[in-house]
N, C-alpha and C positions, 0 to 999 in steps of 0.2 A: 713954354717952360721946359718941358718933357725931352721937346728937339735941342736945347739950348744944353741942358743934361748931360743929353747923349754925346754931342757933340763936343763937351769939354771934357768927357771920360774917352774919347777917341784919342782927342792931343793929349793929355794926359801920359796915356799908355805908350803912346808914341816917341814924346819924349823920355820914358822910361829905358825902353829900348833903346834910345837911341845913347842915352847919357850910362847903358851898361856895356854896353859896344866898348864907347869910350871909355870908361875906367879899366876896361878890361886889356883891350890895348894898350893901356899904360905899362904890364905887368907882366903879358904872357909873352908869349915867341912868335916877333910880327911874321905876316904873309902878308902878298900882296897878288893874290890869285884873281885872276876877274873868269869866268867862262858864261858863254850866252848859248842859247840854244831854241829849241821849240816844245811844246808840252800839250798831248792832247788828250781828252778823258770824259770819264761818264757822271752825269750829275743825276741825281735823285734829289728833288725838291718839294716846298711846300712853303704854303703863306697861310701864317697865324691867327686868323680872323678872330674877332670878338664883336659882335654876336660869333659864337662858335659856326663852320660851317662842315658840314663833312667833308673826308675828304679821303682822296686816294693817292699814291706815289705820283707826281710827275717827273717822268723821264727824258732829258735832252743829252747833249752833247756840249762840249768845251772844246777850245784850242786856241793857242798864241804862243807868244814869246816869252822866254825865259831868261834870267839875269843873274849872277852873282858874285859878288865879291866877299870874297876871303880875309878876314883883315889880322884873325892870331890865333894860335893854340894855348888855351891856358889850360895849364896839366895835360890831361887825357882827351878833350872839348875840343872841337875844332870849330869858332865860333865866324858865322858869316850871315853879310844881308843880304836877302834873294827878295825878287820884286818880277813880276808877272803884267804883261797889258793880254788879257784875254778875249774873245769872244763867247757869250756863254749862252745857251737858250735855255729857261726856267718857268714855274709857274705854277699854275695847281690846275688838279683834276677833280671833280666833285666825285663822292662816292652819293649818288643818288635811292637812296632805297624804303622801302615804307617801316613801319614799325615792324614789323616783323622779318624785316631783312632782306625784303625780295624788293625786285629792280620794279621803280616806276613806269608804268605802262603810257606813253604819250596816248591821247583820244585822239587825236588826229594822223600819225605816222603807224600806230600802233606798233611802234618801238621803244626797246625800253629807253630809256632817256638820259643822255650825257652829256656833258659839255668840259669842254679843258681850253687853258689862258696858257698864248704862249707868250713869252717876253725876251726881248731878245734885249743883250747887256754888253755893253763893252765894262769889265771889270779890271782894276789894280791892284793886286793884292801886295804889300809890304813886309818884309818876315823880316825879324830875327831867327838865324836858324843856328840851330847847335848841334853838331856830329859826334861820335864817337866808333870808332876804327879807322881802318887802312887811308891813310890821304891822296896816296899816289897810285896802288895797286890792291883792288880787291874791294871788299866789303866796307861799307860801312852806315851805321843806322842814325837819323835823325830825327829834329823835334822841332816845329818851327809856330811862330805864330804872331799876331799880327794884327794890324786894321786892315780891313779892305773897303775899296769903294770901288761905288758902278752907276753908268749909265743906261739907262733906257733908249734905244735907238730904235724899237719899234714892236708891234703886238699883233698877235691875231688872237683867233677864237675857231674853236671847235667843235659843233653842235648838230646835235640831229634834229634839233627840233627848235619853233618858234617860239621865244621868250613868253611872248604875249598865250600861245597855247599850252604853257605849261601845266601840268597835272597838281599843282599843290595841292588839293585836294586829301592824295593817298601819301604826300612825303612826309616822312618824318624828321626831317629837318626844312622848315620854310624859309629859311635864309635864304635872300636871292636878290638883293640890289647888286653885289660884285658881277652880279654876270650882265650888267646894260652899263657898268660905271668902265669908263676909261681909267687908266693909272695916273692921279694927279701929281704923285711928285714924283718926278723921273730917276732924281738924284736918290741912291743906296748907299749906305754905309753899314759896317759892322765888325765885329771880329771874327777872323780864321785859324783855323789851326791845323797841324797834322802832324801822322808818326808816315817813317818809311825809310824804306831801303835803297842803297847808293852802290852801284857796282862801278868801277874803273877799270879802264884800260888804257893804260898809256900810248900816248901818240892818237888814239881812237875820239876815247872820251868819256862820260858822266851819264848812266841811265841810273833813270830813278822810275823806281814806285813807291806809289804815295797813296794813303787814305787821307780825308779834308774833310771837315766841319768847319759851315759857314751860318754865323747867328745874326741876323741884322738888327740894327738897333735904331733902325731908320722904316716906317713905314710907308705900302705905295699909295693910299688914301688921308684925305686927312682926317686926323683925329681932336680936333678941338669938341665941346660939347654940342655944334652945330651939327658936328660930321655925323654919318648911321656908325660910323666903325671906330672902334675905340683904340685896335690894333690892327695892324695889320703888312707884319713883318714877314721876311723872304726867311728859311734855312735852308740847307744843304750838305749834300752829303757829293762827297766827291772823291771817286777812283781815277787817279792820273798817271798818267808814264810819261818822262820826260829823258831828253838827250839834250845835253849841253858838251861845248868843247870848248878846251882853254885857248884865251887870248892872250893871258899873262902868267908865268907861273914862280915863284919864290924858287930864287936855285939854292941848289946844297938840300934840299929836303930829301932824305930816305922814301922809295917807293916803300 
């Protein structure tokens, strides 16, 4: 029911976007800019457990291809849709520690004890994006946001120590099926969003930095009343730099 939910608040939104695109293009001053490019950057992540589980930042990396097309200026707004096939590694890190803060001791490694899930995604993200400044020469800041969806294409684990010897004993969080369960649904969805800055250079091309918030609305275990985990959704946080160059550009525009 939950997935079924989520899943028509995704098209929803979608068609939102897309049916503002279009009334907008009805109105404003067409473009027909297309430029593609590449985009690579740093993700900070984490999956939302319920039972709660501790937890610490996980850090990976992203890169792929970049997309967009331009389709009109209404007023001041330079309104375009940008779409992304990324590669991305994510996941979580347990913060492992006893009631009083300090790191759990393994009885057998006599180390303290850690483990981190890495997940590796081929992700699509879809924007509506909206600009304001320079179109051709110089600055300019935007706002974009969107569904996105992702694949699971493969996982590891990273542990110092043997499941079965673990120290429960002194943690103060006992939560611990996520670290022997495999990720049953492979398929991610959610929505993204981000603010950032667009510099031009004619004849060169388009860099961008970007900040990105990514919410999933889509869990990697299942959650029916059978399941241990009630939730258990992906976020992220993501710093990105990209370069794109024009394929097509609207003539007669002022740089």
């Amino acid at each position: 029911m939950f997935q079924t939910l989520r899943l028509k608040t995704i098209a929803l939104l979608a068609m939102l976007l897309t049916a503002s695109a279009a009334i907008h293009a009805q109105i404003g001053e067409h473009r027909n800019d297309l430029a593609i490019g590449f985009n690579a950057g740093y993700i900070m992540s984490s999956v939302g457990f319920t039972p709660k589980v501790t937890l610490d930042t996980h850090t990976g990396m992203t890169a792929g291809l970049s997309m967009r097309y331009t389709c009109e200026k209404y007023f001041k707004t330079i309104c375009s849709i940008s779409a992304e096939v990324n590669y991305a590694r994510i996941g979580w890190k347990e913060r492992i520690l006893t009631a009083n803060d300090e790191p759990v001791i393994n009885p057998v490694t006599g180390m303290a004890e850690a483990y981190q899930r890495d997940m590796n995604y081929i992700q699509v993200p879809i924007f509506a994006h909206l600009a304001w400044g320079r179109e051709r020469k110089g600055v300019q800041f935007f706002f974009k946001a969107g569904p996105q969806f992702g694949y699971l294409i493969g996982e590891s684990t990273k542990t110092n120590f043997n499941v079965k010897d673990a120290n429960f004993d002194d943690r103060a969080n006992k939560t611990c099926a996520q670290d022997t369960m495999a990720v049953e649904n492979k398929f991610d969805f959610g929505i993204a969003a981000g603010l950032g800055m667009e510099y031009s250079i004619p004849k060169v091309g388009h860099f961008l930095l970007e900040g990105r918030y990514y919410y999933g609305l889509g869990n990697i275990y299942g959650d029916s009343k059978r399941d241990y985990f009630g939730k258990s959704n992906h976020s992220n946080i993501v710093i990105k730099l990209s370069y794109m160059f024009d394929i097509t550009r609207t003539k007669g525009i002022k740089k």
